[in-house]
N, C-alpha and C positions, 0 to 999 in steps of 0.2 A: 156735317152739312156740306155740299157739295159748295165748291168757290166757284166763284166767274172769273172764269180768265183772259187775260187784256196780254192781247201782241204788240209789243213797241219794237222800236231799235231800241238799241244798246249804247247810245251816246246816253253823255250826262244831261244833256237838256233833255232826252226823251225819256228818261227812267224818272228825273224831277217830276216833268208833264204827266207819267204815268202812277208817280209815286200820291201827287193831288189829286188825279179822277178816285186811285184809289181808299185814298182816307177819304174825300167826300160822300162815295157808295157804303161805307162804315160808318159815318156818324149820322149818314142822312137816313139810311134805309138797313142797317145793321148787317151788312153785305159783305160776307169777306171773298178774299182777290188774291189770285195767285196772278203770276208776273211772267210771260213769255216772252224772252227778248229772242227776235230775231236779225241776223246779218242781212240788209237788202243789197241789191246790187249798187245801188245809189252809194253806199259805203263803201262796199270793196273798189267802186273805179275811183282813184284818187287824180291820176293822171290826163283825163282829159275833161273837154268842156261837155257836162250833164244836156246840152242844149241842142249836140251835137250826136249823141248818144242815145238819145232815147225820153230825155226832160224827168223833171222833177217828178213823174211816176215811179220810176224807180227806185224811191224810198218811199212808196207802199204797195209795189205789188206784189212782195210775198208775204207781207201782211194782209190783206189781201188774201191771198192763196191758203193762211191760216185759219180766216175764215170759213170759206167755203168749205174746206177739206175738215169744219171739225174740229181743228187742233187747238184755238182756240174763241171764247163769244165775244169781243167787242177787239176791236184795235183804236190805239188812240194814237193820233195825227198831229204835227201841226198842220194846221188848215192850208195854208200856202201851200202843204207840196204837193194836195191832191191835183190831178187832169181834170178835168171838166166833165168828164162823163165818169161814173160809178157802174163798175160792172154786173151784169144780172147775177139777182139774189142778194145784193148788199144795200144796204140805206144806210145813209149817214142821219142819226137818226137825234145828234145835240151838238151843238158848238155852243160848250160854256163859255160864260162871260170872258171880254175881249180885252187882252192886256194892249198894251201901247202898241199902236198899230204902225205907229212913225218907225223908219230907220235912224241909226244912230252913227255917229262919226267917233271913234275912239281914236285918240294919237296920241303919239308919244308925249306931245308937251299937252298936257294937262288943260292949259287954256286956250287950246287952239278950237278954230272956227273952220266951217267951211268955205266963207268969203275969207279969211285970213292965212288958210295954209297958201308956202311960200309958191311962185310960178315954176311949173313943174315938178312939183310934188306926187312923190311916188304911194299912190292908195291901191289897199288892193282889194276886191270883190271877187267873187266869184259868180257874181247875176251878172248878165247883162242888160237887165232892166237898170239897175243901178249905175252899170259901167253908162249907158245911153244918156242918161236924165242929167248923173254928172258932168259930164262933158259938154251938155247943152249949157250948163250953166259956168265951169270953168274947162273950157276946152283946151286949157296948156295942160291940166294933170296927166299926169303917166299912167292908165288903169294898170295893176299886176295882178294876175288871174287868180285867185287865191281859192283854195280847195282842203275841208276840214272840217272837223268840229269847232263850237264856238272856242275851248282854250286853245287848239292848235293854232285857229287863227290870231288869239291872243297875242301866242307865241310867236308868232309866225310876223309880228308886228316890228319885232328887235331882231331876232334873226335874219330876216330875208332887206334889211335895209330899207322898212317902208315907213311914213310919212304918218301913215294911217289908215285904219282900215272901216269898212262899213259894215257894220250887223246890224240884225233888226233888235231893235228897242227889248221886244217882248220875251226874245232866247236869254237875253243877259240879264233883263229884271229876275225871271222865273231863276236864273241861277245863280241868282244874288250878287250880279255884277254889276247892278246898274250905276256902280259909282264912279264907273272904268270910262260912262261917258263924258263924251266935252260937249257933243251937241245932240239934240233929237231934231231931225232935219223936217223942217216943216214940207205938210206935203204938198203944199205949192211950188216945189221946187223940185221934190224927189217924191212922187205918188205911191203910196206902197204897192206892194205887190198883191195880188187880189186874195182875199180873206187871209191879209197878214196880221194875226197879234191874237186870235181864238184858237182855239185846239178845236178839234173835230174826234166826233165818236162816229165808230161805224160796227154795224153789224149784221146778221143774215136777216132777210126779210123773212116774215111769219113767227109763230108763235114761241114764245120765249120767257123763263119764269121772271128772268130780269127785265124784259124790254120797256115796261110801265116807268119802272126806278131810273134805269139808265134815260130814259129822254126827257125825265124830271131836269134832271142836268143841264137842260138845256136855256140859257138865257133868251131871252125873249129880243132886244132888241140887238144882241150878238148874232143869233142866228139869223135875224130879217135882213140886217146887212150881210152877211158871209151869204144867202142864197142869190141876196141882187146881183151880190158883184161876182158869183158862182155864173149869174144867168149870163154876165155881162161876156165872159171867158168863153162860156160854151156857145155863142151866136159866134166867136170870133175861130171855134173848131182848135185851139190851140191850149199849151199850159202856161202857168210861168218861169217856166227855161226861155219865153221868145220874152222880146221888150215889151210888156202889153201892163197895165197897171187900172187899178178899178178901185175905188172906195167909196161905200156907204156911209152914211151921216145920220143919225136921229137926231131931226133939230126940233126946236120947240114948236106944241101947237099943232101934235100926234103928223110933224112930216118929216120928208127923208131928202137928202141929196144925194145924187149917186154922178160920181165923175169919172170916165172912163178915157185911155187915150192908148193909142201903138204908136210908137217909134222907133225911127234906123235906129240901127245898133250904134251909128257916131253920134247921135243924138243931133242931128243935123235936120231932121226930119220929124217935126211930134203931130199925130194928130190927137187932137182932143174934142170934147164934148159931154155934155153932164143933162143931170134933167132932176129937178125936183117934182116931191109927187106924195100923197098920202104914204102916211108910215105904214103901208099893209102887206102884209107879204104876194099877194098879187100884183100888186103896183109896184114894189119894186123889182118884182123880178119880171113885169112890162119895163120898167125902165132900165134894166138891166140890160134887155134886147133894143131898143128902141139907141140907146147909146151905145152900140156895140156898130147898131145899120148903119149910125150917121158915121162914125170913126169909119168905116170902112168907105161908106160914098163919097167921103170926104180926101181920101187918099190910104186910107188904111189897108184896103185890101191888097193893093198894088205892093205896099211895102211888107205884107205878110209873105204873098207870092216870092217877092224878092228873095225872103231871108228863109222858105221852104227849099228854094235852088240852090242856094249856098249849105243847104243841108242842116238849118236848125228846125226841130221836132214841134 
């Protein structure tokens, strides 16, 4: 019998994410999966900022290009690092159910906080969504640019002399690290990054023996938030390499919040804006756009224009 095969990277957290789509296509629908890891560029540049380069596309455009070319039928994602727009011929076509969609604070000392780590403490990230939102809230810390898979930034925590570092919640659960956190940062304080904590499936548009089984996969109210807050990214023309941050909400009483905001990169500037609205996937990806216009008429655009000139993607 012929297998479907699934392009990932080749970190641990993507062969985990790929290793789960594909036991579920096996016990759900008796599907077997062969495994194509691919190197993206987003990998090989260790050395600079992703925002600077080209954004968060670059770990999946030659997954991606496996598609299209053939080489392999689905690629699996995490949802955060897609662009906003999906190239002709591809549909994202499930975003299984959505792990922790919060960033997390790992440090050294075990029971440290984020109001508690000490004045100028050295954290390192590699977003500058996260570098922005922190520093609004403690603006002594020292951000250090940090660039890696989740254990090298682990690592990279004792080595490099830092305080503490931030990942997202949903990398370290899925790799059974989640015990590694001190805080899950509420996102009133630090908004995730937009469809952070679902995986995303993609694959060619048209006719396909799996495509019925593969977008079974897809959670219902996982995917109605990852397209709001998708719609919210794509009014704004940008990905998440710039500071831009969006999250959907299924709350009771079949409705939705969606809360959207851009800010400087010193986080000295945030615009925000939210809208609730029926839980329907038309309505929220209206309110996906409708909070993208206000964050931009509000001063948003001004400050995307800014951080396009200085050269972030």
């Amino acid at each position: 019998m012929k297998r479907l095969r699934i392009a990932t990277r080749g970190s641990d957290l993507a062969r985990a994410q790929v290793s789960w789509v594909a036991a579920e296509l096996r016990s759900r629908f008796a599907i077997e999966t062969e495994t194509i890891v691919i190197k993206t560029t987003g990998d090989t540049i260790q050395d600079k900022s992703l925002a600077k380069v080209g954004g968060k596309g670059l770990f999946v455009k030659e997954l991606e290009e496996a598609l299209l070319e053939e080489r392999a039928d689905i690629a699996v994602h995490s949802a955060k690092d897609l662009p906003s727009r999906v190239p002709p011929g591809l549909d994202l076509v499930a975003f299984p159910q959505r792990a922790d969609c919060r960033d997390a604070l790992v440090a050294r000392d075990a029971s440290m906080r984020l109001e508690r780590l000490p004045r100028g403490a050295r954290v390192g990230t590699g977003s500058v969504r996260r570098t922005a939102l922190l520093l609004a809230k403690r603006p002594d810390l020292e951000i250090v640019p940090l660039r890696g898979n989740v254990p090298t930034r682990l690592q990279k925590l004792d080595t490099e002399g830092l305080d503490a570092v931030i990942l997202a919640s949903a990398g370290l659960d899925r790799l059974g690290l989640g015990d590694r956190i001190c805080e899950r940062l509420d996102p009133d304080v630090v908004l995730p990054a937009v469809a952070q904590g679902p995986l995303a499936i993609e694959m060619r548009e048209g006719p396909s023996a799996w495509a019925e089984s593969v977008r079974r996969l897809d959670d219902a109210d996982s995917g109605l938030a990852a397209r709001g807050e998708r719609s919210f990214l794509h009014c704004l023309e940008g990905d998440c390499s710039v500071p831009v941050a969006a999250l959907c909400e299924v709350l009771p009483g079949s409705r939705a919040r969606l809360r959207g905001l851009v800010c400087s990169t010193d986080g000295t500037r945030i615009i925000r804006s939210e809208r609730e609205v029926e839980a329907s996937p038309a309505a929220v990806c209206e309110a996906g756009e409708a909070v993208a216009g206000d964050v931009l008429d509000k001063g948003g655009a001004e400050i995307l224009e800014a951080l396009r000139a200085e050269g972030f993607r």
